[in-house]
Structure formats: C-alpha cells, structure tokens
C-alpha positions in Angstrom: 110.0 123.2 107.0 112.3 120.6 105.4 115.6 120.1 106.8 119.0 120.6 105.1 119.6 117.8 103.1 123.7 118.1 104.3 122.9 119.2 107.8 120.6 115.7 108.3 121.5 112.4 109.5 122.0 109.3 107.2 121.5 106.2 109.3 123.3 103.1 107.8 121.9 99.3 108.9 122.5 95.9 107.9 120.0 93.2 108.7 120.5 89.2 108.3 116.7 88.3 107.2 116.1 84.4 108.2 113.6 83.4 106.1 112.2 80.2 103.8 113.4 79.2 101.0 109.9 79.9 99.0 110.0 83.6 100.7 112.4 84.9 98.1 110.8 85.9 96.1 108.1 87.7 97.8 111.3 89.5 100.1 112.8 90.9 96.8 110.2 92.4 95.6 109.5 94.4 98.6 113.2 95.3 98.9 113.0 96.5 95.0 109.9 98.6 95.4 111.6 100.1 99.3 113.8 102.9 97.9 116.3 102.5 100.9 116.5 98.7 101.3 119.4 97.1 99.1 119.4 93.2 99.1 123.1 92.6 99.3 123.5 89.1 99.6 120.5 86.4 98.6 120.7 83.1 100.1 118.2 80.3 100.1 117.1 80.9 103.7 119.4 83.5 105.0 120.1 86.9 103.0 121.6 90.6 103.9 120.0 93.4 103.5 121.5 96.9 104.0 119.3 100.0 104.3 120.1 103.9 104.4 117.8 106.1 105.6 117.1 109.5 107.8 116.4 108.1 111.1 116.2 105.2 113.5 112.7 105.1 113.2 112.6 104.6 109.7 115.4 101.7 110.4 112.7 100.3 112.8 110.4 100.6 110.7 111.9 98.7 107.2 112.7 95.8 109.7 108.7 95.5 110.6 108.2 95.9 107.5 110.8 92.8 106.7 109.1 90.7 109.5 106.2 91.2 108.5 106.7 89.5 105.0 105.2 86.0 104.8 107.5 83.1 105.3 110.1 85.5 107.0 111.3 84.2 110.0 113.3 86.6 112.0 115.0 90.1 111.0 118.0 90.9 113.2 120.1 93.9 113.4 123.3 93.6 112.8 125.1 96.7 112.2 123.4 100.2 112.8 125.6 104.0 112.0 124.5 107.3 112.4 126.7 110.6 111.4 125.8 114.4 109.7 125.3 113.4 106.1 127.8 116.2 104.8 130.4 114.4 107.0 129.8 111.7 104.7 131.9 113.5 102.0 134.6 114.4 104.5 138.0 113.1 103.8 138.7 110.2 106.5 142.1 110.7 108.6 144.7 108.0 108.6 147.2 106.9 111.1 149.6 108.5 108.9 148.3 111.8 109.2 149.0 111.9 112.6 151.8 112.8 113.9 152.6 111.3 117.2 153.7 113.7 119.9 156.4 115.3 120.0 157.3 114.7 116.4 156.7 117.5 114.3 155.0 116.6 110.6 
C-alpha cells in the first residue's frame, strides 16, 4: 500500500559536488535525467546541487550516485531537512504573531 502523498516526508539536501573541470558535463546530465536532483549553481570545479526526495536513504543514495560519476571528486552534505510534506503548505508563524506574555493580541 502506497502512502499518503500529504501524510509522507519530503527530505530537502544540498550537496557541494567537487569535481573536474572536464566532469561537467557528464554531472549535468545525470542531474537532468535524476527527477529529484536540481543543479543550482555550476562552477568549473565546484557546483551545488539541491535534491528533494522521500527519505534519507534516497538522499544517500543520489550522493553515491554523485560520487560515483567520473572525474567527481568528493560529494559533501551540506544541508539536510525533514518535515510532513502537508506541513509544507502550512503558513509559517512570525515573531509578530506572537504575542509576548502577558500582552494580550
């Protein structure tokens, strides 16, 4: 049985892909045909990649996949979120919404 799409995680990465120079092109490819990689910024032997996906292995397993790209030198983790994808949608609270205590709103 498939889960909920709403009632599932979404697990949000960012990766800093060291790689050389003539590795490009080869890296963009894969990130085009990998429905949840995103090439965010290119650089000649450093980009960022972002990825969204349902789970942490799945986030494990598009940074193998990364590594193993020839002429990629090193994949590292930079940033790594989990939360209920319907709470995605929810509004986000400011400061101003709270009211301190004691003061009413």
């Amino acid at each position: 049985m498939k889960p909920d799409d709403k009632t599932t995680d979404v697990h949000i990465a960012s990766f800093v892909v060291q790689h050389r120079a003539e590795a490009c092109a080869v890296m963009v490819a894969h990130i085009d045909a990998t429905d949840d990689l995103e090439l965010a910024l290119r650089g000649d032997i450093r980009s960022i990649v972002l990825c969204e996906c349902a789970d942490q292995y799945a986030v494990l397993d598009r940074i193998d996949s990364l590594r193993a790209l020839p002429g990629v030198l090193n994949v590292a983790l930079v940033y790594h979120h989990a939360e209920p994808r319907d709470a995605l949608d929810a509004p986000v609270q400011t400061a101003s919404d709270i009211a301190a205590p004691g003061v009413a709103p």
